[in-house]
C-alpha positions as CSV (number, residue, x, y, z in Angstrom):
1,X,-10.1,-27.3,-6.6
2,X,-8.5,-30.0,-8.4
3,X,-8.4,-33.5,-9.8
4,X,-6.5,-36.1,-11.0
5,X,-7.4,-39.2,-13.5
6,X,-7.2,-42.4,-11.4
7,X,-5.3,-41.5,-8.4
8,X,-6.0,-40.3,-4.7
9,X,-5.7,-36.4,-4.5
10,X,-1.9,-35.0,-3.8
11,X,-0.2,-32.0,-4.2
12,X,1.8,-31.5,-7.5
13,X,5.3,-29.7,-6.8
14,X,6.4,-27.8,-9.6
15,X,10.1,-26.6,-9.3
16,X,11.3,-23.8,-11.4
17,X,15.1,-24.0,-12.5
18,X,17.7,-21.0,-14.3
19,X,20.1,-21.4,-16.9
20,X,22.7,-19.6,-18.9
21,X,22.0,-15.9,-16.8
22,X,20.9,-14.7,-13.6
23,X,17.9,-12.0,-13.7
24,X,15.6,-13.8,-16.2
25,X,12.3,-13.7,-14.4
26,X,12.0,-16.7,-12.4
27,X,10.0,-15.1,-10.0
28,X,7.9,-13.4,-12.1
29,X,7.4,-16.8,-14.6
30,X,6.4,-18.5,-10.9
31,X,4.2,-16.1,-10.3
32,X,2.9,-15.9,-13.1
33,X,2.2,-19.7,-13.8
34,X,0.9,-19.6,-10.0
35,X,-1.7,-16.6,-11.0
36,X,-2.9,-18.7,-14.2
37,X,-3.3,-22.1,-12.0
38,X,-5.3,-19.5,-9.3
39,X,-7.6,-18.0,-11.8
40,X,-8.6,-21.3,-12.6
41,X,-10.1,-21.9,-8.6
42,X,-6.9,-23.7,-7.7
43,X,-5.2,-23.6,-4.3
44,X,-1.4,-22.4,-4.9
45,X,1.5,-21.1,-3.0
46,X,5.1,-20.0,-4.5
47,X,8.3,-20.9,-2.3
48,X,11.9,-19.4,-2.8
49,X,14.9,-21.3,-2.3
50,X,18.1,-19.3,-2.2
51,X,21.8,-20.6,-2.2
52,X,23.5,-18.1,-0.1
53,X,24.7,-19.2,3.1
54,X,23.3,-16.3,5.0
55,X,20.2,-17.3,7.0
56,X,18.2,-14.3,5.7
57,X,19.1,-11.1,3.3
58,X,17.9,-9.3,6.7
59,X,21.3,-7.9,7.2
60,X,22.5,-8.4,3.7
61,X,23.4,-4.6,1.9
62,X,20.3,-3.6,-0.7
63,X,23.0,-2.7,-3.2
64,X,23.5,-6.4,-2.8
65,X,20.5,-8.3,-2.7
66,X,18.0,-5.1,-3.7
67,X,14.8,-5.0,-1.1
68,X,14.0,-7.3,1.9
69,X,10.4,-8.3,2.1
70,X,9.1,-8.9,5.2
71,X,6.3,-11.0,6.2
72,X,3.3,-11.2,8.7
73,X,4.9,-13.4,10.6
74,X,7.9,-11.3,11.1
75,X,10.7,-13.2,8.6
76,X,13.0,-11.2,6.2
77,X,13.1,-12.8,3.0
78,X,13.8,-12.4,-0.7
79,X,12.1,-9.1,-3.1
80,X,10.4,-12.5,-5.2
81,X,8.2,-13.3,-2.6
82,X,6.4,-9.7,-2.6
83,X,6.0,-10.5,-6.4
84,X,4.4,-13.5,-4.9
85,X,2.1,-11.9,-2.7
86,X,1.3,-9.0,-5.1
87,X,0.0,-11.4,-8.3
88,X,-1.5,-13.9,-5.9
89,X,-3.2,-11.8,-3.4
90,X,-2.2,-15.0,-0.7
91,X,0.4,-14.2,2.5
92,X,3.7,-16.0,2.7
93,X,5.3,-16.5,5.5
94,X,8.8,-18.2,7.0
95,X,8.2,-21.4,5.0
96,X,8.0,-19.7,1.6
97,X,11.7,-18.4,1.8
98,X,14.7,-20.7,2.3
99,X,18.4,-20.3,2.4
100,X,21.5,-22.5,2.3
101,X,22.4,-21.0,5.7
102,X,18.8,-22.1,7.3
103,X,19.3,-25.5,5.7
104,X,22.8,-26.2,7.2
105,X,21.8,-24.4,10.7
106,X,19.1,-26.8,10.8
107,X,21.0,-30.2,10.1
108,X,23.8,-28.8,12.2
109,X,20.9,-28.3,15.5
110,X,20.0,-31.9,14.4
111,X,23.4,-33.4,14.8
112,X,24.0,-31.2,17.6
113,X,20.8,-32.7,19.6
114,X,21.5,-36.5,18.8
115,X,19.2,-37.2,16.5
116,X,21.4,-38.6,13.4
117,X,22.2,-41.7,16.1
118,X,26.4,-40.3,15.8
119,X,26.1,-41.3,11.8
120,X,28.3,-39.2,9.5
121,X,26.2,-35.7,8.5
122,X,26.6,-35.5,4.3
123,X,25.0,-33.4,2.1
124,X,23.4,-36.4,0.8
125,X,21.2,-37.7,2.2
126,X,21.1,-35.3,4.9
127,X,21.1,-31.6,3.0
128,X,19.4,-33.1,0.7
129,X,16.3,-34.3,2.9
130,X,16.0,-30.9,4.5
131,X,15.9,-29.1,1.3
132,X,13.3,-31.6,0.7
133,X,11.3,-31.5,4.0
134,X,11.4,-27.6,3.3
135,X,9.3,-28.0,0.3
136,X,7.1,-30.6,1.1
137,X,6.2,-29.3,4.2
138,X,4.0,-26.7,2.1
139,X,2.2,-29.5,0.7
140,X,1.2,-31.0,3.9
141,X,-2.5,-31.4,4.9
142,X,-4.2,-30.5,1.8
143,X,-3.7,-26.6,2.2
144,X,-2.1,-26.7,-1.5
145,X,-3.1,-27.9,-5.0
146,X,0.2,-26.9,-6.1
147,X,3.7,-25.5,-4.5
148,X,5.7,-24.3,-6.9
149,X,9.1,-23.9,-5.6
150,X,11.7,-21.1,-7.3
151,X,15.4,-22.3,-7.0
152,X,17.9,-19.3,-7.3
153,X,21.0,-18.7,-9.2
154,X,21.6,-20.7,-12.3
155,X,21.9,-24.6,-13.1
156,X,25.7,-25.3,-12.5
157,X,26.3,-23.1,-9.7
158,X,28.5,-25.0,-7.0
159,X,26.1,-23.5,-4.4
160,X,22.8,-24.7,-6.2
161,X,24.0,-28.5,-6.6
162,X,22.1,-29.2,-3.7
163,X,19.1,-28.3,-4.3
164,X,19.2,-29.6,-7.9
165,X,19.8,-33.1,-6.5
166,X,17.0,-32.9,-4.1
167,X,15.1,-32.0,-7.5
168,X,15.9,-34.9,-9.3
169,X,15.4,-37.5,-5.6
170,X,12.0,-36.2,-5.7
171,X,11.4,-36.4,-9.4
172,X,12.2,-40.3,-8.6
173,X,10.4,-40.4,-5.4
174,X,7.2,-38.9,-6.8
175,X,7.4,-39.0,-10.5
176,X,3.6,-38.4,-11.3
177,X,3.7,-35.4,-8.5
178,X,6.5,-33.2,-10.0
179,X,7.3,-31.4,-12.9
180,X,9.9,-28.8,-14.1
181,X,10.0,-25.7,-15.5
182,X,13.5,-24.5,-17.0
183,X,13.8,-20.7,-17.6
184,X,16.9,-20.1,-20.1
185,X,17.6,-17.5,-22.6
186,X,17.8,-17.1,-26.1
187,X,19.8,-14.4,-27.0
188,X,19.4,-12.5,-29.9
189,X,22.9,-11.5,-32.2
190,X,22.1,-8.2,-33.9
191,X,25.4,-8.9,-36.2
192,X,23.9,-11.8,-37.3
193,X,20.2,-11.3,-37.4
194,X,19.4,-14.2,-35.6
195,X,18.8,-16.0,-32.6
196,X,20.6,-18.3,-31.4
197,X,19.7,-21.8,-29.3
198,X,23.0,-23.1,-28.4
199,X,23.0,-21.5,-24.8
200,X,19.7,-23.1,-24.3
201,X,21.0,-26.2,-25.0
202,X,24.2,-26.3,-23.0
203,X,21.9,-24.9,-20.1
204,X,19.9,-28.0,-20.3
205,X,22.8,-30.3,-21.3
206,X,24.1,-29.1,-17.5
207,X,20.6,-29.9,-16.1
208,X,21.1,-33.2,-17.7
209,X,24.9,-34.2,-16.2
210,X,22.7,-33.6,-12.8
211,X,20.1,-36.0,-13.5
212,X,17.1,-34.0,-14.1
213,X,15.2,-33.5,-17.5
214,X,13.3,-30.2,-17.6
215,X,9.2,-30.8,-18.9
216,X,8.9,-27.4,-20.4
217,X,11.6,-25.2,-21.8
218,X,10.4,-21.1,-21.2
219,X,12.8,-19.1,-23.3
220,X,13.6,-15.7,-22.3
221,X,13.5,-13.6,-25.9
222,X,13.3,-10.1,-27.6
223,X,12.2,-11.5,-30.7
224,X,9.1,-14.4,-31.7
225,X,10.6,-17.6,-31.8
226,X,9.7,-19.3,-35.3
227,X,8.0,-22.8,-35.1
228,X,11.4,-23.9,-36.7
229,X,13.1,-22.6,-33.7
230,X,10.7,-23.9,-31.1
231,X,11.2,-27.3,-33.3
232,X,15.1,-27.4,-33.1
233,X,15.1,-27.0,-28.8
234,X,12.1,-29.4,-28.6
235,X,14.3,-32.0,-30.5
236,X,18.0,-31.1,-29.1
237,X,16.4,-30.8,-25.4
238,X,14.1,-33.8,-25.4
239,X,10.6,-32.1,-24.7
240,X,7.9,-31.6,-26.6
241,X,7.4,-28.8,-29.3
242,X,4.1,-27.4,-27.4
243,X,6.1,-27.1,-23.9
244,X,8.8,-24.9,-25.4
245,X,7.3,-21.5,-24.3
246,X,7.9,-18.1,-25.3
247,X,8.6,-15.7,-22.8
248,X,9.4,-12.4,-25.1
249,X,10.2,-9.0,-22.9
250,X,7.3,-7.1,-22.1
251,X,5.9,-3.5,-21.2
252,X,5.0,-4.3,-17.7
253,X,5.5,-7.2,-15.1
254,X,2.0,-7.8,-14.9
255,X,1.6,-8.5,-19.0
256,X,3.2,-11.6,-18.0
257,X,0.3,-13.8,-16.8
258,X,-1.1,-13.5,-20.3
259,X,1.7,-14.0,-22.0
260,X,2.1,-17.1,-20.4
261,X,-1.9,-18.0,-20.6
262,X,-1.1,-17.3,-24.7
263,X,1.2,-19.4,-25.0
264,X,-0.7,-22.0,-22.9
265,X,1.8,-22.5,-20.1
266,X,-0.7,-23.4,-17.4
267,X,-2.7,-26.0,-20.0
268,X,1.0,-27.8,-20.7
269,X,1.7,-27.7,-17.1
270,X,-2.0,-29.4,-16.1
271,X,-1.6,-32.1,-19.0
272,X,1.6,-33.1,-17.9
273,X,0.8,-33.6,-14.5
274,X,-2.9,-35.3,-15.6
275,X,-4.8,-32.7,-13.1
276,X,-7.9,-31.8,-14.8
277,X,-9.7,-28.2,-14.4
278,X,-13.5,-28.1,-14.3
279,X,-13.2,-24.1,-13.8
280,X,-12.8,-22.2,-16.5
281,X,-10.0,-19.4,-16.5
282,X,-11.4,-16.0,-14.4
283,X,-8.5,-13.4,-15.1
284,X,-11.1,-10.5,-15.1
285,X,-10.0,-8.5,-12.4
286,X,-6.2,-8.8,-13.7
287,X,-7.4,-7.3,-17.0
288,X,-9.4,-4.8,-15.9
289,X,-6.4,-3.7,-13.4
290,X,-4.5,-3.9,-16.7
291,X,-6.9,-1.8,-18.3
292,X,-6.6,1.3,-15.9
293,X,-2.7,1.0,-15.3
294,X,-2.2,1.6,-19.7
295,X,-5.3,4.0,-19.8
296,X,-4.4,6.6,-17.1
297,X,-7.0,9.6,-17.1
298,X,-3.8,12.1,-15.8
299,X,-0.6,12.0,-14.3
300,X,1.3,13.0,-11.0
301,X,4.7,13.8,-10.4
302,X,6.1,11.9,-7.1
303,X,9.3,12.5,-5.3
304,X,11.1,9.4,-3.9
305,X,14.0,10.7,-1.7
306,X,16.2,7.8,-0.4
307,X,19.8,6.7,-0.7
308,X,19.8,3.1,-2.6
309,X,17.9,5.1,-5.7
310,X,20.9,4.1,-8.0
311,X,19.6,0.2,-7.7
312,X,15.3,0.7,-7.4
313,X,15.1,-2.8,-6.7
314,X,15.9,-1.1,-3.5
315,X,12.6,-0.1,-3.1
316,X,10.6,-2.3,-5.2
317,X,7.5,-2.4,-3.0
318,X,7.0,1.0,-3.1
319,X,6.9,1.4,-6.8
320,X,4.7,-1.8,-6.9
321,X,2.5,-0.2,-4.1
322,X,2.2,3.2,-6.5
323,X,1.6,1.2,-9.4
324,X,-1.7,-0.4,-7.9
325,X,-2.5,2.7,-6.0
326,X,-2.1,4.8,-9.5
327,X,-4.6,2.4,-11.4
328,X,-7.0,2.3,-8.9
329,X,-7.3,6.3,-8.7
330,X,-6.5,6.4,-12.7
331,X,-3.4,8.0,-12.4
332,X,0.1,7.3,-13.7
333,X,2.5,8.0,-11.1
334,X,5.7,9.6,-12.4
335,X,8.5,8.7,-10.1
336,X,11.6,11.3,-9.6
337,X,14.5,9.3,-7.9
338,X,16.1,11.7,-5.5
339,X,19.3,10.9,-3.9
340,X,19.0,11.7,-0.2
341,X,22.5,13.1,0.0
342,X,22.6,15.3,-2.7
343,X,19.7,17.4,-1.3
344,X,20.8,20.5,-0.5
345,X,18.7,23.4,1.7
346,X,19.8,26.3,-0.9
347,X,18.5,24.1,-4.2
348,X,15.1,22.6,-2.4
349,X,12.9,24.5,-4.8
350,X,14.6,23.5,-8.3
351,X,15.2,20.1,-6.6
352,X,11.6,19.7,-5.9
353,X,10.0,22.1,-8.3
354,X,6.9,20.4,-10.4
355,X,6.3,17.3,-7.3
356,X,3.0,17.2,-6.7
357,X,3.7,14.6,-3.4
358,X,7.4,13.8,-1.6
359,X,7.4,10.6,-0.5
360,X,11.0,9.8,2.5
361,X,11.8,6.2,1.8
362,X,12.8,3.8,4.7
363,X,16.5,2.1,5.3
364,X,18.9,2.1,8.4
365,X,21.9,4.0,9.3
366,X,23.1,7.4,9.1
367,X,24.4,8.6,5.4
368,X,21.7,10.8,3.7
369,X,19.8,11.4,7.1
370,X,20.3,15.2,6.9
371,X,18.8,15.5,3.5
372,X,15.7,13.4,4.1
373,X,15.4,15.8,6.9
374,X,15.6,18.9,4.5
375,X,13.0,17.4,2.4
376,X,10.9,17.0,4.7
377,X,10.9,20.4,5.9
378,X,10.4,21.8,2.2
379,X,7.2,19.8,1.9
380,X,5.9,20.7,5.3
381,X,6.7,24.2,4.5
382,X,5.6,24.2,1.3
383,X,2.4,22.4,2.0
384,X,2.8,19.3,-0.6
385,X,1.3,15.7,0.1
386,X,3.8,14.0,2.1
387,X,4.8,10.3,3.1
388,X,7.3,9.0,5.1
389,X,7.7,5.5,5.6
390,X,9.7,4.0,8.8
391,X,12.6,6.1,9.3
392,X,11.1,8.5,6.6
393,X,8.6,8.7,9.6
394,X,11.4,9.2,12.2
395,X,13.2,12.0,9.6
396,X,9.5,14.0,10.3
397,X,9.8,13.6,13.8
398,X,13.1,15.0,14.0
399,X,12.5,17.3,11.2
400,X,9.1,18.7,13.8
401,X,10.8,18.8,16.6
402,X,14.2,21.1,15.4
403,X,12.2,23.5,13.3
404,X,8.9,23.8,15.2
405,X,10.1,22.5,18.6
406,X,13.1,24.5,18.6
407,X,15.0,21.6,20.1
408,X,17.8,22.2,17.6
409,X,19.9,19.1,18.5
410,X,17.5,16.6,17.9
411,X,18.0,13.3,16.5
412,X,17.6,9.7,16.6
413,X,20.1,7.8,19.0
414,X,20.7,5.2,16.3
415,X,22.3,8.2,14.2
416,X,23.6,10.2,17.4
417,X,24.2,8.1,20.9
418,X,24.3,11.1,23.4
419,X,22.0,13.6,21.8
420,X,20.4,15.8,24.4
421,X,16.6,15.2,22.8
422,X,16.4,11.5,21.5
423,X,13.1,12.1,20.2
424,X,13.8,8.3,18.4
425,X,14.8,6.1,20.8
426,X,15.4,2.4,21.8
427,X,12.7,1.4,24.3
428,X,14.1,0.5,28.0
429,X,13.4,-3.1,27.1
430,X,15.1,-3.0,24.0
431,X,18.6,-1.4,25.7
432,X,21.6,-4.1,26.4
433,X,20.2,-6.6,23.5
434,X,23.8,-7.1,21.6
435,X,22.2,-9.2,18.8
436,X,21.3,-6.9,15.5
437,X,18.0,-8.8,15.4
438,X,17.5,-9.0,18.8
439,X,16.1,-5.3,19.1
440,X,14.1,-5.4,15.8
441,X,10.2,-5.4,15.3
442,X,9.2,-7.7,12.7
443,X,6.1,-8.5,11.2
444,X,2.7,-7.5,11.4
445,X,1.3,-5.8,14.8
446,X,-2.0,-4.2,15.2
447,X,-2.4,-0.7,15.1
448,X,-5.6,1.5,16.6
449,X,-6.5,4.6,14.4
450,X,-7.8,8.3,15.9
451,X,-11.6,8.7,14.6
452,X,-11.5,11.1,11.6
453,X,-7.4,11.7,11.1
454,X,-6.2,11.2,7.6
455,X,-5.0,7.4,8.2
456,X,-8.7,6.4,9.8
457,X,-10.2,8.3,6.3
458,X,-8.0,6.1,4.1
459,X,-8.2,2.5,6.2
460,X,-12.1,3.3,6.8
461,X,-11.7,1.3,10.0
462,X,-10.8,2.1,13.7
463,X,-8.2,-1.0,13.7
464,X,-5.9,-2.6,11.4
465,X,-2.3,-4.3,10.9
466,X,0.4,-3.2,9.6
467,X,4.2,-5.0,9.2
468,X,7.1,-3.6,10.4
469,X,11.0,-3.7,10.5
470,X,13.0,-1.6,12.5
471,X,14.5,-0.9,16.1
472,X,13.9,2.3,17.2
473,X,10.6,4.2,18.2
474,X,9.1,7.5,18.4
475,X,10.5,8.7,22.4
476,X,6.8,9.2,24.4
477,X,8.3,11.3,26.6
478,X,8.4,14.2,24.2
479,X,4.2,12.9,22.9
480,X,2.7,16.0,24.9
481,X,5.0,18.9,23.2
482,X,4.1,17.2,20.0
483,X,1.1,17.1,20.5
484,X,0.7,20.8,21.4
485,X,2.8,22.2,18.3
486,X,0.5,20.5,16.1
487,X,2.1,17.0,15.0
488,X,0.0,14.0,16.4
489,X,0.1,10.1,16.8
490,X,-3.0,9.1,14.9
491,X,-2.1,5.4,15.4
492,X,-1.1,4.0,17.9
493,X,-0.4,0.1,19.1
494,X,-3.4,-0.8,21.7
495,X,-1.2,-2.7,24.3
496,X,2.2,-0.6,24.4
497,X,1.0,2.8,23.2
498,X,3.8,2.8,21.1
499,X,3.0,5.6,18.0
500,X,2.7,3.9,14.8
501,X,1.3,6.9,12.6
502,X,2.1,10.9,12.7
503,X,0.0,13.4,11.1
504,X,-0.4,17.2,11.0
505,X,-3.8,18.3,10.5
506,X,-3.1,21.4,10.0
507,X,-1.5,20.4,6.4
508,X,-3.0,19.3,3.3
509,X,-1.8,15.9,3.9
510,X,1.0,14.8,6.0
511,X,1.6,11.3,7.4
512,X,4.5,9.3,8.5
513,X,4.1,5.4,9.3
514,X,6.4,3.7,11.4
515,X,5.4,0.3,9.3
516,X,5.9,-0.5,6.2
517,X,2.8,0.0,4.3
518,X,3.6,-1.0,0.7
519,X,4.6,-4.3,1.8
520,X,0.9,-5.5,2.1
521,X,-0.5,-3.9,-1.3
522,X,-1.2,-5.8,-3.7
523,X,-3.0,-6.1,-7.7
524,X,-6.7,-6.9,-6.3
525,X,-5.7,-4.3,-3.4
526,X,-4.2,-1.4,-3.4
527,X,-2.8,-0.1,0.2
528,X,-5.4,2.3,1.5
529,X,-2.3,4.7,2.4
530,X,-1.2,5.2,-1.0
531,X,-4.4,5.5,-2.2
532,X,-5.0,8.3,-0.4
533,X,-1.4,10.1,-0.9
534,X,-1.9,10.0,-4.6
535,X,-5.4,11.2,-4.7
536,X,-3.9,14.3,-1.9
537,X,-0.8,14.8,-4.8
538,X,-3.9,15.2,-7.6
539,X,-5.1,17.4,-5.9
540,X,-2.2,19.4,-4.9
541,X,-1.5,19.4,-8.9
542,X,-4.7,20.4,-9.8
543,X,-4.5,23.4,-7.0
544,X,-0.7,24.1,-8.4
545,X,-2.0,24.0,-12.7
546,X,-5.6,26.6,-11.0
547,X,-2.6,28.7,-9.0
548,X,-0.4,29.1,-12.0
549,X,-3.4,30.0,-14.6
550,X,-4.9,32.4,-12.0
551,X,-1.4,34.1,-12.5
552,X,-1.0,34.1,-15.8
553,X,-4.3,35.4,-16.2
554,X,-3.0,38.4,-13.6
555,X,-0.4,39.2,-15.8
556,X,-2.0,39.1,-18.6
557,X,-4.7,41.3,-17.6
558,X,-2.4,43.9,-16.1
C-alpha cells in the first residue's frame, strides 16, 4: 500500500543510473531498494533496460553476457532479473527486460505499418517515446506502487544516450513521480591511504551535460566513507548529505538489503518522492534466511560439471538455487567447478573423490559433451546423488542408453545428425523450422509427476510447472527399453507426453529435468528439487564418513 500527501495515487518511477565502471551492483542496489520498499507492504516491480542492439541475450555467448534467465512467459532476458525474482519473490516477465534492438524493431514495425503519418523517424521523439512507453507501461492500472527501472552500462556510453534522455523527458514530464538513483564508485588508493571522490564527481558532472540531476548518490566502497567525505560529494554533486549512501562490499549478496535499510536508502527514497508508509519494515524472513545461510550445522561437497565454469556467472541460478536450498536444510554447499572437457574416464575417481552429489549443468552445443557423459556414468556407477539439468538430463539419457542399453552409438542429433539411436531428438513438428528460436521451448509448461518417485516426494504434489529452454527432447520411441532397464520418466507433460523428468529407482538418488529448475527458486522458496538433492548428498556423506570409520576401525582391529 501507499500514499501520497495531497495528490491522487500514482506510481513513482525510480530509475537507477551507472557511472565511472561497469559491474557495480545496479541490480543488486535495485533489488535491494525494491526488497526494502516490499517489506514495508508496498507493491514493486524491477525492469532492466539494456543498450545492446540484440533483441535478447538468447543467442548471445555466456562468456559474453554470463547466464540467460528465462521467464514464465517464455522470454530470454538479462542474469539481473533472476536477482529480481530471487529478493522479491514476484515473477517478471517480457516487460521487465528491454533492449536497444526491441526498441528500434518496434519503431521500425511502426514506420513500417503507417502509423508515424510518413513524418521523419528520430531518436527523439520517437526512440525516446518507446523507451518511455516501455517503462510506463509497468505502471499502468494500479498493479505497481513503484517500478524501478535499472539502465545498463555506464552514463556516457554512446549506446545509453537514449535512454538517459528519456530519463531526464520524464523527469520533466512527471517531476513529483520520478526520482534517481546514481550508482558510482569510490575507489580507494592504497598508495595514498585514501579515497578518492573525483570519479564520482565527473560521473555525475556527465549525468549533468545530459540534463539529469541524480537525488541520491550510492557509492560503491571498500572502506567507511567519513561524514567529511559524504559532506564534500553532497556539496560538489548538488544533493543532500543524508542521500549520499554507502554501499561498502559485503560477504554475501543478500547483506545488501540491510545495508541499504542502515543507511536508510528506502526512508530518503519515500521522503523525496512524499509517499508515506503506515507499515512498519517486516524483513523477518530475510534475516532469519540470513541466519541459517552464516550458521550452517555441516557441509557438503557438490560437483558442478559444465563448460562455462571459468565465468560462474554462467550459471548463476544454480549457485543462487544451492544457496537457498543449503540454508533451508542447514547446510553449506561447497561447490567444485569441474570443467566438462577436462574429465577424463581414467582420472574419474581423483576427479570426483570427496563429492558427496554431481550435479551436469545445462548449455547447447557439442564441446565437453563426452565428459558430462563420463560423469554421469561415475555417479551412476558409483551410486552418488545426481542432478542433471536440461541437457545434463539428455547427457543421462545417452549416458543409459550406451552403457546399460548397449546401444553404443547413441547420441543426441543436435551433437550427431545421422546417429543410428537418436535417443534426443527434434520432434516431427519441430523438423524444417530454419529460425534458431523457432524450434525452442521457452517458458513455463506444466508437468504431471508419477505417485511416489523422487520428484513427486520433493514437489509434494501430483502437478506442477516448470520453465524451460531448449530444442530437443527425450526420442519416445526408445520410452519402453528405458523403461525396462530401469531408467523412467517420472514427469511427464499431460497433453504431449513429452518426458520432463528421468529417474532411476534403483539408485540412491538420481534425477535429470528437462527444465530448468533453479530458475524459479528463490530466498522465501527454495526449489523443492534442490532441496531434495542436497538433503540425498548429506546423506551420501554421512554414509561415506560411517563407511570410512567402519574401515578404519577394521584395520585397526586387525
Amino acid at each position: 500500500m501507499h500514499v501520497t500527501t495531497g495528490q491522487a495515487k500514482a506510481t513513482k518511477y525510480i530509475f537507477v543510473t551507472g557511472g565511472v565502471s561497469s559491474s557495480l551492483g545496479k541490480g543488486i542496489i535495485s533489488a535491494s531498494l525494491a526488497k526494502l520498499l516490499q517489506a514495508r507492504g508496498m507493491k514493486v516491480t524491477i525492469q532492466k533496460l539494456d543498450p545492446y542492439i540484440n533483441i535478447d541475450p538468447g543467442t548471445l555467448n555466456p562468456y559474453e553476457h554470463g547466464e540467460c534467465y528465462v521467464t514464465d512467459d517464455g522470454a530470454e532476458t538479462d542474469l539481473d532479473l533472476g536477482h529480481y525474482e530471487r529478493f522479491l519473490n514476484v515473477r517478471t516477465s517480457q516487460a521487465n527486460n528491454i533492449t536497444t534492438g526491441r526498441i528500434y524493431q518496434s519503431v521500425i514495425d511502426k514506420e513500417r505499418r503507417g502509423e508515424y503519418l510518413g513524418r521523419t523517424v528520430q531518436v527523439i521523439p520517437h526512440i525516446t517515446d518507446e523507451i518511455k512507453r516501455c517503462v510506463q507501461i509497468l505502471g499502468e492500472g494500479d498493479r505497481y506502487d513503484f517500478v524501478i527501472t535499472e539502465i545498463g552500462g555506464t552514463v556516457g556510453d554512446i549506446e545509453s544516450l537514449p535512454y538517459i534522455e528519456a530519463v531526464r523527458q520524464m523527469r520533466w514530464e512527471q517531476p513529483k513521480d520520478t526520482l534517481v538513483i546514481h550508482l558510482t564508485l569510490v575507489p580507494y588508493l592504497k598508495a595514498a591511504g585514501e579515497l578518492k571522490t573525483k570519479p564520482t564527481q565527473h560521473s555525475v558532472k556527465q549525468l549533468l551535460e545530459f540534463g539529469v540531476q541524480p537525488d541520491i548518490l550510492v557509492c560503491r566502497t571498500e572502506h567507511n566513507l567519513s561524514k567529511s567525505i559524504r559532506t564534500k560529494l553532497a556539496r560538489f554533486c548538488n544533493v543532500g548529505v543524508e542521500a549520499v549512501i554507502q554501499s561498502i562490499d559485503a560477504k554475501t549478496i543478500y547483506d545488501v538489503p540491510l545495508l541499504m535499510q542502515q543507511e536508510r536508502l528506502d526512508e530518503v527514497v519515500l521522503n523525496k518522492l512524499e509517499v508515506k508508509s503506515e507499515a512498519p519494515i517486516n524483513l523477518n524472513s530475510w534475516m532469519n534466511f540470513l541466519q541459517r545461510h552464516k550458521n550452517p550445522e555441516g557441509t557438503v561437497d557438490i560437483a558442478l560439471v559444465g563448460k562455462y565454469v571459468e565465468l560462474q556467472d554462467s550459471y548463476k541460478s544454480i549457485v543462487e538455487a544451492f544457496t537457498h536450498a543449503g540454508a533451508s536444510c542447514g547446510v553449506k554447499v561447497n561447490l567444485r567447478w569441474i570443467h566438462s572437457e577436462q574429465v577424463q574416464s581414467s582420472e574419474l575417481k581423483s576427479l570426483f573423490d570427496g563429492v558427496h552429489g554431481i550435479l551436469v549443468a545445462p548449455g547447447f552445443g557439442s564441446r565437453g559433451i563426452d565428459g558430462k557423459i563420463e560423469a554421469i556414468r561415475f555417479a551412476r556407477e558409483e551410486g552418488i546423488p545426481f542432478l542433471g539439468i536440461c541437457l545434463g538430463m539428455q547427457c543421462a539419457v545417452i549416458e543409459f542408453a550406451r552403457n546399460v542399453l548397449g546401444l553404443e552409438q547413441a547420441h543426441s542429433t543436435e551433437i550427431k545428425d545421422y546417429t543410428p539411436d537418436p535417443v534426443i531428438d527434434l520432434m516431427e513438428a519441430q523438423k524444417g523450422l530454419a529460425d534458431m528460436g523457432g524450434t525452442m521451448r521457452l517458458g513455463a509448461y506444466p508437468c504431471q509427476l508419477v505417485e511416489d518417485s523422487i520428484a513427486a516426494r520433493a514437489y509434494g504434489v501430483e502437478n506442477t510447472e516448470e520453465r524451460h529452454r531448449h530444442r530437443y527432447e527425450f526420442n519416445d520411441a526408445y520410452r519402453d527399453r528405458f523403461v525396462e532397464a530401469g531408467m523412467i520418466p517420472t514427469g511427464t507433460h499431460p497433453d504431449s507426453n513429452l518426458v520432463e523428468i528421468v529417474e532411476i529407482p534403483d539408485h540412491p538418488w538420481f534425477l535429470g529435468a528437462q527444465f530448468h529448475p533453479e530458475y524459479k527458486s528463490t530466498v522465501e522458496s527454495p526449489h523443492p528439487l534442490f532441496k531434495s538433492f542436497l538433503e540425498a548428498a548429506l546423506h551420501h556423506s554421512g554414509a561415506e564418513s560411517n563407511s570410512e570409520l567402519s574401515n578404519r576401525d577394521k584395520s585397526q582391529g586387525s
